[in-house]
N, CA, C and O atoms as CSV, one atom per row, in Angstrom:
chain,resi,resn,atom,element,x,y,z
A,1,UNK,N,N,8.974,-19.748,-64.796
A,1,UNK,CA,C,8.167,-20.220,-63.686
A,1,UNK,C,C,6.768,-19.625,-63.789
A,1,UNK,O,O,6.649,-18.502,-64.279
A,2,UNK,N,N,5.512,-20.419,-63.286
A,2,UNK,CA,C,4.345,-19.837,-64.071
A,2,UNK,C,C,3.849,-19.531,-62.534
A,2,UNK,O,O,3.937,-20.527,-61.817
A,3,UNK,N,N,3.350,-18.363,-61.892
A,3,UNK,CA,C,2.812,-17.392,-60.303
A,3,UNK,C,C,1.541,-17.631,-61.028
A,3,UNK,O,O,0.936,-16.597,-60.747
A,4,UNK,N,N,0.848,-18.234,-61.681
A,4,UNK,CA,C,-0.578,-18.391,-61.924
A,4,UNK,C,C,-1.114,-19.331,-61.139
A,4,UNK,O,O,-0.907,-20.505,-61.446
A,5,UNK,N,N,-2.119,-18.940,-59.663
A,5,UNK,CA,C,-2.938,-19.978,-59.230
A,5,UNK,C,C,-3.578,-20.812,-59.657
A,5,UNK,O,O,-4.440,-20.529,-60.489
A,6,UNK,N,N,-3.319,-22.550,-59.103
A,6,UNK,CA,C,-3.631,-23.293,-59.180
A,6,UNK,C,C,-5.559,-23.301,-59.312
A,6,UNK,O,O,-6.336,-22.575,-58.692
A,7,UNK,N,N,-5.814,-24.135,-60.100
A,7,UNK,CA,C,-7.832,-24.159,-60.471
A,7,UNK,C,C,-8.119,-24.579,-58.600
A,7,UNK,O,O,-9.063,-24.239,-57.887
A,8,UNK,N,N,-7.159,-25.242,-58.329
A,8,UNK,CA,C,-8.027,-25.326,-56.795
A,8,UNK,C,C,-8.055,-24.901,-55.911
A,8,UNK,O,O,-8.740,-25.241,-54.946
A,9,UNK,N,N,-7.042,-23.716,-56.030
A,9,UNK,CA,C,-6.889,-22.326,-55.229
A,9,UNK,C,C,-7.845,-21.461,-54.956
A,9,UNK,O,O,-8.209,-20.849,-53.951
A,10,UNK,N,N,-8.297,-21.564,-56.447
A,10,UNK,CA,C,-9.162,-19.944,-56.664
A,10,UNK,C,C,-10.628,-20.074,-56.097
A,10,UNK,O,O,-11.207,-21.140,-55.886
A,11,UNK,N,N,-11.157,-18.734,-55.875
A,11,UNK,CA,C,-12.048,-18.280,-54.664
A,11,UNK,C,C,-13.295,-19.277,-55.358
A,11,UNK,O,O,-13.586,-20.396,-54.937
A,12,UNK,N,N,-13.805,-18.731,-56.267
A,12,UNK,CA,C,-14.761,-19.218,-56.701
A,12,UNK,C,C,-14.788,-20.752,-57.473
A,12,UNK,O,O,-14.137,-20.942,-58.500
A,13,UNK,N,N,-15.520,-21.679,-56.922
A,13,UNK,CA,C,-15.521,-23.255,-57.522
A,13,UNK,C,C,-16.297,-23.094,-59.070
A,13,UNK,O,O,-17.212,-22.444,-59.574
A,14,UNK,N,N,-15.184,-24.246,-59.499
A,14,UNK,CA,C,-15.925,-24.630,-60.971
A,14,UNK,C,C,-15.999,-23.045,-61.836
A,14,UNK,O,O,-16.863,-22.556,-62.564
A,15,UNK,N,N,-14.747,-22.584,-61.392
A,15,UNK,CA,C,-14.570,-20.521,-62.148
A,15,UNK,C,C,-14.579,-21.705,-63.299
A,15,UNK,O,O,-15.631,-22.323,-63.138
A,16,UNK,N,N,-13.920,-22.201,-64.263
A,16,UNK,CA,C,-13.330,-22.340,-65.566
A,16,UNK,C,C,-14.945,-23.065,-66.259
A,16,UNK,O,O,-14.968,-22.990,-67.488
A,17,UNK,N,N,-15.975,-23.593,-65.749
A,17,UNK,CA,C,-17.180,-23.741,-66.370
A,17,UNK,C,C,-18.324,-22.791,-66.120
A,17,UNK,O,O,-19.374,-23.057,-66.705
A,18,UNK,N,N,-18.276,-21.408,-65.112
A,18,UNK,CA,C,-19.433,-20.783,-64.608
A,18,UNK,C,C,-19.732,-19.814,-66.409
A,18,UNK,O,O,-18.858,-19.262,-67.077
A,19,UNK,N,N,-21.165,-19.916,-66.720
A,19,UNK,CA,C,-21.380,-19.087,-67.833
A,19,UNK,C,C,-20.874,-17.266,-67.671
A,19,UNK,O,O,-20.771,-16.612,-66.633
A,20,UNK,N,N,-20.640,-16.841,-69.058
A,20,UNK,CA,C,-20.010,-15.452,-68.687
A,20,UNK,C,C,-20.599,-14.636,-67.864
A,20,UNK,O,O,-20.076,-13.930,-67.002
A,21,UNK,N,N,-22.393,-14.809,-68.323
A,21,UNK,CA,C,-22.959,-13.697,-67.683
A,21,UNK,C,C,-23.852,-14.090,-66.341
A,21,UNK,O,O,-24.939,-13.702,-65.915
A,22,UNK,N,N,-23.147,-14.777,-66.011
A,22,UNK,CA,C,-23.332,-15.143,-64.313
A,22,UNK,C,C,-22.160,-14.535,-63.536
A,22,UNK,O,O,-22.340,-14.239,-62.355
A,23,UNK,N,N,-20.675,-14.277,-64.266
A,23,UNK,CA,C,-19.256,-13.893,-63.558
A,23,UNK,C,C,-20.109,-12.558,-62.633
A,23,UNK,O,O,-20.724,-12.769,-61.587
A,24,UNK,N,N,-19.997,-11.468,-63.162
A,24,UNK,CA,C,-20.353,-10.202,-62.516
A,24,UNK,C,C,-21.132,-10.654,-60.904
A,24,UNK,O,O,-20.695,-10.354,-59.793
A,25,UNK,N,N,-22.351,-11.427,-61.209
A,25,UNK,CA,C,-22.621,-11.702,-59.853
A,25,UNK,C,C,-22.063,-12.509,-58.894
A,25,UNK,O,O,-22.438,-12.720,-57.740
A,26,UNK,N,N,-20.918,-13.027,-59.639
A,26,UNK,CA,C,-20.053,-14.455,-58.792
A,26,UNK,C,C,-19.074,-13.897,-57.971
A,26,UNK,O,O,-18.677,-14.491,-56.968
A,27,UNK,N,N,-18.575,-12.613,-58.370
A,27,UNK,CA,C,-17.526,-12.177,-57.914
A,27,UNK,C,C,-17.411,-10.812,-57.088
A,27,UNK,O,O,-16.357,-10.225,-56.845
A,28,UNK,N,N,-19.125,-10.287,-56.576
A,28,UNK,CA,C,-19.419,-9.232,-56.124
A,28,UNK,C,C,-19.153,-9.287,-54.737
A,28,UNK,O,O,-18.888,-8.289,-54.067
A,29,UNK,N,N,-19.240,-10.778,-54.167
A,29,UNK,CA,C,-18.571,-11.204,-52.980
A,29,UNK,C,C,-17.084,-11.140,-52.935
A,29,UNK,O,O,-16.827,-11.044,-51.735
A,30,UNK,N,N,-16.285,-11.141,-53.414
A,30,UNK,CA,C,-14.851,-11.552,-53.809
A,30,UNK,C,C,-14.436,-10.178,-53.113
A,30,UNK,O,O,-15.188,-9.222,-53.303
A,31,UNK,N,N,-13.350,-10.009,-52.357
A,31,UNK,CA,C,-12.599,-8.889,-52.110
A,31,UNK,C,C,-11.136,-8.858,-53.307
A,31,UNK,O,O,-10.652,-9.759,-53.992
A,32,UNK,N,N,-10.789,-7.498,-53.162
A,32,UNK,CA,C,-9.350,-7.224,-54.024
A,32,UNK,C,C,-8.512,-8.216,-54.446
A,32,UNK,O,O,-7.887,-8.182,-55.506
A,33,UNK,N,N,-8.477,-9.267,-53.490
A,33,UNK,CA,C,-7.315,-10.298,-53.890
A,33,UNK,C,C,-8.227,-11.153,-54.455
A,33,UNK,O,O,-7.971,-11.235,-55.656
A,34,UNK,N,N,-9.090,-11.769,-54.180
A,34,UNK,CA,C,-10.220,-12.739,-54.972
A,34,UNK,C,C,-9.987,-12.562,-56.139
A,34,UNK,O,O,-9.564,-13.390,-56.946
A,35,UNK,N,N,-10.401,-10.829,-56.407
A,35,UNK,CA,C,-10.686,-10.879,-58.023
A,35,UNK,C,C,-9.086,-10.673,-58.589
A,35,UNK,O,O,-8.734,-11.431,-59.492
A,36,UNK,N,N,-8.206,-9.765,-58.130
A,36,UNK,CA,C,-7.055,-10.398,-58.573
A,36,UNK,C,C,-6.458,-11.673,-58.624
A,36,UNK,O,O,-5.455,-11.801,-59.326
A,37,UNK,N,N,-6.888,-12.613,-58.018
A,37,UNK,CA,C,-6.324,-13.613,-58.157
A,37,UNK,C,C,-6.998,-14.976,-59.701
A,37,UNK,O,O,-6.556,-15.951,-60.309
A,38,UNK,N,N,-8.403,-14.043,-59.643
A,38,UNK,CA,C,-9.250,-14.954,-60.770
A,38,UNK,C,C,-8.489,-13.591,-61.950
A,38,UNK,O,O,-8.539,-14.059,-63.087
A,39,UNK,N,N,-8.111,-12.735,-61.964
A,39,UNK,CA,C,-7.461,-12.209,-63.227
A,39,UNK,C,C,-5.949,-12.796,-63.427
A,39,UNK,O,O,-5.616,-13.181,-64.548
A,40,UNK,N,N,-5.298,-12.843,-62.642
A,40,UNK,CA,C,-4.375,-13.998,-62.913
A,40,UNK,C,C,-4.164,-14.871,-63.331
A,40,UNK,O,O,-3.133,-15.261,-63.879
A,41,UNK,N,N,-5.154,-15.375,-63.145
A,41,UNK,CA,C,-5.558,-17.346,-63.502
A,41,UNK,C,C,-5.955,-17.045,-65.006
A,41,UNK,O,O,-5.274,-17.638,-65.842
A,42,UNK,N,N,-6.920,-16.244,-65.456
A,42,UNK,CA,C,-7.572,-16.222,-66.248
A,42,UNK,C,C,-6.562,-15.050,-67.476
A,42,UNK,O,O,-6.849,-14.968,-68.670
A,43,UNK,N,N,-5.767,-14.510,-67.019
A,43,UNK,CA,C,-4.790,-14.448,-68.297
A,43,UNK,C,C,-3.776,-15.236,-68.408
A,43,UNK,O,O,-3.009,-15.053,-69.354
A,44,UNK,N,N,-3.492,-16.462,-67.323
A,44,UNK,CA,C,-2.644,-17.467,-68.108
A,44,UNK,C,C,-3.226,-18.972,-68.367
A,44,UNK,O,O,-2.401,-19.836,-68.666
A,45,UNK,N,N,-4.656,-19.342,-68.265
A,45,UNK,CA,C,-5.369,-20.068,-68.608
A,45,UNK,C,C,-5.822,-19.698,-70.482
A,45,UNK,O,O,-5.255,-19.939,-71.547
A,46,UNK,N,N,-7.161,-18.990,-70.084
A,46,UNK,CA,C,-8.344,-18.940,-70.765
A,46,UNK,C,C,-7.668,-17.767,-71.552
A,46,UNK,O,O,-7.281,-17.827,-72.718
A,47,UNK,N,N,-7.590,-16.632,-70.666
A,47,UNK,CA,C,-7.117,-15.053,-71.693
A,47,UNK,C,C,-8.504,-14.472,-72.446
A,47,UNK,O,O,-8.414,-13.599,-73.309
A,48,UNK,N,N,-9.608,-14.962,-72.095
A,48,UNK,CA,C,-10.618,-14.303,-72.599
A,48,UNK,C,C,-11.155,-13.593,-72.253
A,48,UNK,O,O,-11.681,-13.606,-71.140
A,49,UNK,N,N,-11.258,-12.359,-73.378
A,49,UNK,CA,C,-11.450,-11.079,-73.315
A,49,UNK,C,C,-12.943,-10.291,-72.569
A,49,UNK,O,O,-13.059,-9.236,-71.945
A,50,UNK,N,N,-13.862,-11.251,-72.932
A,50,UNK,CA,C,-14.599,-10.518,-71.749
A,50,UNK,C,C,-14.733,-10.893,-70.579
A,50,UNK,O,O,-15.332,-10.221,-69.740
A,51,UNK,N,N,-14.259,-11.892,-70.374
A,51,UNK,CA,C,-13.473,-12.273,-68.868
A,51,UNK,C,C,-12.929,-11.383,-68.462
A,51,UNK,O,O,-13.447,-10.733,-67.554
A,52,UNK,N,N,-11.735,-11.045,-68.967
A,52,UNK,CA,C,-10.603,-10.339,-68.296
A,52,UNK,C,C,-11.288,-8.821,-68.223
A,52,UNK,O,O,-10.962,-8.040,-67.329
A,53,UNK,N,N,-12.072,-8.543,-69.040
A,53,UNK,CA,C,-12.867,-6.819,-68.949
A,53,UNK,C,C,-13.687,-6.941,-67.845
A,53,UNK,O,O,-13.870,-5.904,-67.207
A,54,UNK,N,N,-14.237,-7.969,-67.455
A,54,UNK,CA,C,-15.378,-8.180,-66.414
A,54,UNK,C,C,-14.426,-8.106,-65.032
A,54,UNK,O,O,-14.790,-7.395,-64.095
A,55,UNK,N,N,-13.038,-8.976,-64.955
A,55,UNK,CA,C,-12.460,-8.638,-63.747
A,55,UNK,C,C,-11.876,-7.163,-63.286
A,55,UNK,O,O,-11.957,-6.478,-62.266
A,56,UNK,N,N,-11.345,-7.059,-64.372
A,56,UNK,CA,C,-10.759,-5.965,-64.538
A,56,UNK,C,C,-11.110,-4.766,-64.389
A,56,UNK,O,O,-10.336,-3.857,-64.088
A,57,UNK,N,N,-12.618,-4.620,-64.637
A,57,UNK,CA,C,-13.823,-3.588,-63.953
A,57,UNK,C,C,-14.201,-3.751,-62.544
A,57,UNK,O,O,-14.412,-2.833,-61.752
A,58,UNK,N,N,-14.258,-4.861,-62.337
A,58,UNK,CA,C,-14.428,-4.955,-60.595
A,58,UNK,C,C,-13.426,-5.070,-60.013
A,58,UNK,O,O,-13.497,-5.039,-58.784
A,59,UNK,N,N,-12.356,-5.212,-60.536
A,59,UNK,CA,C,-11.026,-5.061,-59.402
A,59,UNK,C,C,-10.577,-3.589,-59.212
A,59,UNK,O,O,-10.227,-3.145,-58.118
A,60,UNK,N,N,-10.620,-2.693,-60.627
A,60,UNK,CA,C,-10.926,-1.167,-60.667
A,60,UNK,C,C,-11.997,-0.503,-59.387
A,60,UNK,O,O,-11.620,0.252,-58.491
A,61,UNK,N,N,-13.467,-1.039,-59.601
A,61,UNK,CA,C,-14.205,-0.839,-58.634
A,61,UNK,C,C,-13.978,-0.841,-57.068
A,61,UNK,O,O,-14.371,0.000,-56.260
A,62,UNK,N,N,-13.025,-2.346,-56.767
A,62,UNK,CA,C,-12.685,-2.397,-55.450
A,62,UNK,C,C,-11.455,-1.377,-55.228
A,62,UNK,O,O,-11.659,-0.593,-54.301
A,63,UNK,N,N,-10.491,-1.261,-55.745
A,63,UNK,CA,C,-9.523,-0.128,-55.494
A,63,UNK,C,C,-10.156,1.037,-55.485
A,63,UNK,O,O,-9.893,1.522,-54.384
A,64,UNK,N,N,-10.936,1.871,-56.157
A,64,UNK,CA,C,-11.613,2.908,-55.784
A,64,UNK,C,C,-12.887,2.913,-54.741
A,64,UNK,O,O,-13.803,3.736,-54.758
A,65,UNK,N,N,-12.718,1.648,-53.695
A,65,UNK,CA,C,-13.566,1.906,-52.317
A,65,UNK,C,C,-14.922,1.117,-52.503
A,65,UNK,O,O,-15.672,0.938,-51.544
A,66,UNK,N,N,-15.190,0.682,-53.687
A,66,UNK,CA,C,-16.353,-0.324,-53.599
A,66,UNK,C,C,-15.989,-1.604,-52.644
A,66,UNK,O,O,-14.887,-2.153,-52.631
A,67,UNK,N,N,-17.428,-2.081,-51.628
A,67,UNK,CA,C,-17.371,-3.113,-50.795
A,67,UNK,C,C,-17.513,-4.647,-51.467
A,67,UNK,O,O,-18.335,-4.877,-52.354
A,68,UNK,N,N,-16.837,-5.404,-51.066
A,68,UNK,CA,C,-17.545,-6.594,-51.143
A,68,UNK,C,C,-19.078,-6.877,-51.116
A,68,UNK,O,O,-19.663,-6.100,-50.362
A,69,UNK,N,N,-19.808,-7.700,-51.680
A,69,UNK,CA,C,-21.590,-7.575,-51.314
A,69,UNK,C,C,-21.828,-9.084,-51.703
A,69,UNK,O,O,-21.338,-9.788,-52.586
A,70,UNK,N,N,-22.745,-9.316,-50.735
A,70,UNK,CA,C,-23.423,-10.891,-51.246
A,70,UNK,C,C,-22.273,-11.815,-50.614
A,70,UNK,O,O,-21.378,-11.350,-49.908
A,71,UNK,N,N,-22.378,-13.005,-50.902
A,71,UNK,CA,C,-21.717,-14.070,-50.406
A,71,UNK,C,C,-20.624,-14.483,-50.872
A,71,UNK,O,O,-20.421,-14.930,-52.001
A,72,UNK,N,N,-19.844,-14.338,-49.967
A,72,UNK,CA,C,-18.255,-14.923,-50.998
A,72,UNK,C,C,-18.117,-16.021,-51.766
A,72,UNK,O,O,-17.100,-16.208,-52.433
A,73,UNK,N,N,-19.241,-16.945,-51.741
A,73,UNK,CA,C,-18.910,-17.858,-52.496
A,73,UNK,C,C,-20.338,-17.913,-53.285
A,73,UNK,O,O,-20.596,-16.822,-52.776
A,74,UNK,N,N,-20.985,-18.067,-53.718
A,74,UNK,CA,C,-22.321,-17.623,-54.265
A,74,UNK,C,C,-22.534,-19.425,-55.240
A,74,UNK,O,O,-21.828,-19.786,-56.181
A,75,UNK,N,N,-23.730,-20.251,-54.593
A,75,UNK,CA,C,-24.223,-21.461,-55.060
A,75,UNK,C,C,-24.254,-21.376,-56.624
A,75,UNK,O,O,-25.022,-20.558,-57.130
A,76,UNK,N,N,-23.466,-22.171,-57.432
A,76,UNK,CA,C,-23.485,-22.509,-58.821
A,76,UNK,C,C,-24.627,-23.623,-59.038
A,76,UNK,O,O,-24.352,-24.813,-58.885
A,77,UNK,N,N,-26.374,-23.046,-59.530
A,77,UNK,CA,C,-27.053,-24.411,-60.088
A,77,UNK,C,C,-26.689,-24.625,-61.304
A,77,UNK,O,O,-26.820,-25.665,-61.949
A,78,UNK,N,N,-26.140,-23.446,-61.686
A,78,UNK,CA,C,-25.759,-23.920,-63.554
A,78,UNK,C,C,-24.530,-25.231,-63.412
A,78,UNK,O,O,-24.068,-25.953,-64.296
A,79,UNK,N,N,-24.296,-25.193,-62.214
A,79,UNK,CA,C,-23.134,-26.579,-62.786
A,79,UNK,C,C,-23.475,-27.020,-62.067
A,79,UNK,O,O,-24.530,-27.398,-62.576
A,80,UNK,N,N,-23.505,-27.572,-60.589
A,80,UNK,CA,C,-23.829,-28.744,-59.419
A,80,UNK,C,C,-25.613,-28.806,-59.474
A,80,UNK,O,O,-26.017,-29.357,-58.450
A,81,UNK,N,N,-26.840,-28.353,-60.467
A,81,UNK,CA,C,-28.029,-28.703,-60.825
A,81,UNK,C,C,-28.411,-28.332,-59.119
A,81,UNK,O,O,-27.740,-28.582,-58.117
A,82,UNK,N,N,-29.734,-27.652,-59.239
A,82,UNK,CA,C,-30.633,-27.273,-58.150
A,82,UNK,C,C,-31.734,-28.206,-57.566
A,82,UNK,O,O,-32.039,-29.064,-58.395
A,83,UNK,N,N,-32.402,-28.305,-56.439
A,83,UNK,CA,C,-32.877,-28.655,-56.115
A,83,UNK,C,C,-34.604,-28.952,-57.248
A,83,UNK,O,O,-35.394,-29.883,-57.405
A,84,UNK,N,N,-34.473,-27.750,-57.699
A,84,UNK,CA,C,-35.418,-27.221,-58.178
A,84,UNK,C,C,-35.801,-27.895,-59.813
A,84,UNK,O,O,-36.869,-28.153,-60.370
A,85,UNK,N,N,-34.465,-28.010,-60.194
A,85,UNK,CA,C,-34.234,-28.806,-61.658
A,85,UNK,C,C,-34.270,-30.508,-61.498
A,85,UNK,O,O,-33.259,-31.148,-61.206
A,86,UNK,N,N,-35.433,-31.052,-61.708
A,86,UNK,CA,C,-35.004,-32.574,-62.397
A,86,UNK,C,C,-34.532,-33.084,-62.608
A,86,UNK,O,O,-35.153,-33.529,-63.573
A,87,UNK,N,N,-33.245,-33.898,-62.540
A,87,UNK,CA,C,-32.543,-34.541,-63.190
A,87,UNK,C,C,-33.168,-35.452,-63.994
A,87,UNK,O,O,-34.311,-35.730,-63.633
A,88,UNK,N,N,-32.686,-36.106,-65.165
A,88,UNK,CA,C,-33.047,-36.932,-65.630
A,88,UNK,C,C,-33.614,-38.241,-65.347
A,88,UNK,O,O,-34.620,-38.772,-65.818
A,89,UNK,N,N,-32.623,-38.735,-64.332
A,89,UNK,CA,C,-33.596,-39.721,-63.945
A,89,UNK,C,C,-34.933,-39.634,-63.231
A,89,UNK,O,O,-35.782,-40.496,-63.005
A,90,UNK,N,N,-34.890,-38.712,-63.025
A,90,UNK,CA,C,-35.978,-38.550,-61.934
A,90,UNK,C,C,-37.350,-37.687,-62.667
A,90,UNK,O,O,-38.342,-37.281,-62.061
A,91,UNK,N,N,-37.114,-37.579,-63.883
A,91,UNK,CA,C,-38.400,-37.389,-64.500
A,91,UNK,C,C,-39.341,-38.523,-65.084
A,91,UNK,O,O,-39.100,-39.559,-65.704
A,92,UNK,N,N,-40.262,-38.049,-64.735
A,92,UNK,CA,C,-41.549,-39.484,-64.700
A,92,UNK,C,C,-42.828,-39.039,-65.623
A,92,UNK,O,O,-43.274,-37.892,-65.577
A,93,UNK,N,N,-43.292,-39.908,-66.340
A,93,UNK,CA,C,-44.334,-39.893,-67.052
A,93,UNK,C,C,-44.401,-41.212,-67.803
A,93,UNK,O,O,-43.645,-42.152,-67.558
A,94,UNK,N,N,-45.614,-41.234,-68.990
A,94,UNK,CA,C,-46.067,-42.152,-69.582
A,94,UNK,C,C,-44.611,-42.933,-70.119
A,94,UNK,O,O,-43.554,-42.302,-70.114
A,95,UNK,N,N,-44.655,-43.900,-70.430
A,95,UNK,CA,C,-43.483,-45.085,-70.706
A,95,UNK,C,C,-43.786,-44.754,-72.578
A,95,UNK,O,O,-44.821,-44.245,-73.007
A,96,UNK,N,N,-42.928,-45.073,-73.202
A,96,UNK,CA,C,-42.599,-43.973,-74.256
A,96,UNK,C,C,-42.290,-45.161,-75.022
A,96,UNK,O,O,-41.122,-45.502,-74.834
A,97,UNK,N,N,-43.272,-46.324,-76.258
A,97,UNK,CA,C,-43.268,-46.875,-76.697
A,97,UNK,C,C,-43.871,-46.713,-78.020
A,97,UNK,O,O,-44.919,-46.185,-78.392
A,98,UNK,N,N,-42.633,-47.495,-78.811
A,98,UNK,CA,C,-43.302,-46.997,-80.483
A,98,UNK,C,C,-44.472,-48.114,-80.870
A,98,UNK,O,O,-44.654,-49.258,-80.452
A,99,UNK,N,N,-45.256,-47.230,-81.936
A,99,UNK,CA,C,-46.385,-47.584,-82.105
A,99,UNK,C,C,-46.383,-49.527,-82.579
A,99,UNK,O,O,-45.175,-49.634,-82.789
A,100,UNK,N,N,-46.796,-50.552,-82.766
A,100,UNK,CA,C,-46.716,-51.717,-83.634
A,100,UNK,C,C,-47.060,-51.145,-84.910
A,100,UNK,O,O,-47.844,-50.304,-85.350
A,101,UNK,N,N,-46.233,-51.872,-85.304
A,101,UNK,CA,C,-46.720,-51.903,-86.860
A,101,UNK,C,C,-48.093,-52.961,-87.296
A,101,UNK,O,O,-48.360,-54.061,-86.812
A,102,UNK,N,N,-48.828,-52.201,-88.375
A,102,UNK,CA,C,-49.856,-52.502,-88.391
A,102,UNK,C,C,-51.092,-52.245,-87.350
A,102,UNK,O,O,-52.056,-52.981,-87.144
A,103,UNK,N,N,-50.812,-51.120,-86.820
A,103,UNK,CA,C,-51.676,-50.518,-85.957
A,103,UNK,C,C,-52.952,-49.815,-86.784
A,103,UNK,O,O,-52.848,-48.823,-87.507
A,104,UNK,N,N,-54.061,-50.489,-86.536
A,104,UNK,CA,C,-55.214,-49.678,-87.536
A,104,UNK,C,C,-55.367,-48.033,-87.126
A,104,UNK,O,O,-55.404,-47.174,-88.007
A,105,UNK,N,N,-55.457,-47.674,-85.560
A,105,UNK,CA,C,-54.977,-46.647,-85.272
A,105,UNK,C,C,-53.815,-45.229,-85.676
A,105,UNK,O,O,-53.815,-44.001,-85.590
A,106,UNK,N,N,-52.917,-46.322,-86.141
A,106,UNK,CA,C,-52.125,-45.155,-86.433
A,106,UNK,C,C,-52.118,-45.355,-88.438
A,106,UNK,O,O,-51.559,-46.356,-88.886
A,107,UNK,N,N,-52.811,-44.270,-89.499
A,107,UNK,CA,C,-52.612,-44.024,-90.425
A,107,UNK,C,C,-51.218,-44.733,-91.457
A,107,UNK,O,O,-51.180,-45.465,-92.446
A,108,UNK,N,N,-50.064,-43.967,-90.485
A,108,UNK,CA,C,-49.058,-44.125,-91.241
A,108,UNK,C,C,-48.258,-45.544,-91.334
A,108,UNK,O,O,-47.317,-45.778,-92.092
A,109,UNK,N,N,-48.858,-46.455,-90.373
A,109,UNK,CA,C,-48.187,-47.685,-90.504
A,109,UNK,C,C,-49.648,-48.413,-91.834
A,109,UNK,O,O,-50.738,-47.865,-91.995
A,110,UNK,N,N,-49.326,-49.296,-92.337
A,110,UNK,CA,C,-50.210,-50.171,-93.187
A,110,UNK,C,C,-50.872,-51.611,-92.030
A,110,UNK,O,O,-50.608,-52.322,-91.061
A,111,UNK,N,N,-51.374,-51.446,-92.551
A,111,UNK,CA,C,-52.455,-53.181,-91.961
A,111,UNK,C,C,-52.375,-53.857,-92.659
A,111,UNK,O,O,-52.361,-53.876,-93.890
A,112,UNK,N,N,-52.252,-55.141,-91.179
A,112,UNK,CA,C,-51.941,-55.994,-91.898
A,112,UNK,C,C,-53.246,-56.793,-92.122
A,112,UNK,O,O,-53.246,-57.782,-92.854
């Protein structure tokens, strides 16, 4: 029988795509069971090793009296894109057309 929480359980959204070195700040909100529960998941998922050193240091931390800090759930722009980032469609500029051939302008085509 597999006691490994379900991906839609766990505290933090979109844990299985957040980059590594964003975890440390993702999970400074997380109390004792949070981060035990993303070390759970993540040795019967993923099992990767600096994953599991990264929880495994802050779940250490919280048993020896460190607080929770910051927001329990902390905004992912690396995956749901920020206000701040462009999307593709929505970038605008000159209309992006190749040269004619036989353009006296451009060298590398020949004239006709």
């Amino acid at each position: 029988m597999n006691d490994s929480p379900q991906h839609k359980e766990l505290p933090l959204p979109d844990y299985d795509h957040l980059p590594v070195g964003t975890l440390p700040t993702r999970i400074t909100g997380l109390d004792e069971a949070g981060v035990a529960q993303l070390l759970t998941y993540e040795k019967a998922h993923g099992n990767r090793l600096p994953i599991l050193q990264i929880l495994e240091r802050r779940l250490q931390d919280l048993q020896n009296g460190a607080e929770p800090s910051g927001t329990q759930v902390p905004p992912t722009p690396e995956i749901q894109g920020s206000p701040e980032t462009p999307q593709a469609s929505e970038v605008t500029g000159p209309p992006v057309n190749p040269p004619s051939h036989g353009d006296p302008t451009n060298p590398a085509q020949p004239r006709k």
